[in-house]
N, C-alpha and C positions, 0 to 999 in steps of 0.2 A: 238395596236402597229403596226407600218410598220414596214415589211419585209426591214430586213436588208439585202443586195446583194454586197457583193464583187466582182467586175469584172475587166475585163481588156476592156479598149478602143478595142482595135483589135482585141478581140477575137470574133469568128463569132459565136461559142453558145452562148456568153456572149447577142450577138445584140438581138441573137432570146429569148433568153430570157426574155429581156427588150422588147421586142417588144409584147410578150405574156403580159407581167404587164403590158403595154399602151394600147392594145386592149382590155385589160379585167378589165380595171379601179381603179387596186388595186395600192394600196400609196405603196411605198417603197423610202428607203433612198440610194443613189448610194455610194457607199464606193471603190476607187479604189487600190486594194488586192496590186500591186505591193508598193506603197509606204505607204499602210497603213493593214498590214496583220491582222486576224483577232486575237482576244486576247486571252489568253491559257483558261479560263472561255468559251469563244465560241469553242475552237477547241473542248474542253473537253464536251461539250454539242453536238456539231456534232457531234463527236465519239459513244454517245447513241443512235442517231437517225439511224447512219449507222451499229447498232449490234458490234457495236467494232473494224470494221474491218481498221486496221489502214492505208492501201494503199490508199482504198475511199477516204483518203482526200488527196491524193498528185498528182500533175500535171503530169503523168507519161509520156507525149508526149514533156515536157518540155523539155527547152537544159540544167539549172541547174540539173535537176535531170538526166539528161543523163549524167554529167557531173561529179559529183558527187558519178555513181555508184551507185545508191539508189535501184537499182531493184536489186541487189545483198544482198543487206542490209537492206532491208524493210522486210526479212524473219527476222533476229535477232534481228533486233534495238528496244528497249525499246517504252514504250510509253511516259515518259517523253521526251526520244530522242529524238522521232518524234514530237510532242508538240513543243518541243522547237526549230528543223529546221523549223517548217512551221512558228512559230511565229516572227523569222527572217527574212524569206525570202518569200515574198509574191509569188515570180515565184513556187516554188514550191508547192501553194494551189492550187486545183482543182475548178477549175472556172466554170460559178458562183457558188459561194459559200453562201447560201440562209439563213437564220434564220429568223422564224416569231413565234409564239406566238404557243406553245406547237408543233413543227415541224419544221426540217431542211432539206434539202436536198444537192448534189454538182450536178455539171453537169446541163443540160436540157433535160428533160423527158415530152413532152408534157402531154400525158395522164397521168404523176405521180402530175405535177403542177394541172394541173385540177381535180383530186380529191382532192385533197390536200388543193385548194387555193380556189375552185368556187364553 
């Protein structure tokens, strides 16, 4: 299966990201997070890969989530909560947003993709 990849066009970890999957030959499908966030099946599968930890999946340098107050309320908020803002609003996913075949990860971590993917 190719890696599925949520990104944003302008986002500059998103390019280095994709630029690591084009120098390194691996198939992936480009999905872009702002108009097509990822599905509560996927966040709920990210959520295992990141130990539960439910901040890992939110954009936290975002303006929605500054906007929002989310760093106040990312202590209390449920997990279906959370689930269900990120499934609305793709600004608020942490980009990119990776899933491949038994592994996920957010963000870009050079040496975490390369053990991970090579």
């Amino acid at each position: 299966m190719a890696l599925k990849v949520y990104e944003y066009k302008n986002c500059g970890t998103c390019k280095k990201a994709l630029k690591f999957l084009d120098e390194n030959d691996l198939d992936y499908k480009k999905i872009a997070v702002r108009e097509t966030p990822p599905s509560e099946s996927e966040i709920k599968k990210m959520l295992k890969y990141l130990d539960g930890d439910l901040k890992k999946l939110f954009n936290t340098s975002g303006q929605d989530y500054r906007a929002m107050n989310l760093k106040d309320k990312i202590k209390t908020i449920t997990e279906k909560e959370a689930i269900s803002l990120l499934t609305k609003n793709g600004n608020l996913v942490k980009r990119p947003f990776v899933l491949g075949t038994g592994w996920g990860t957010v963000g870009f971590k050079e040496e975490v993709w390369k053990e991970a993917l090579l």
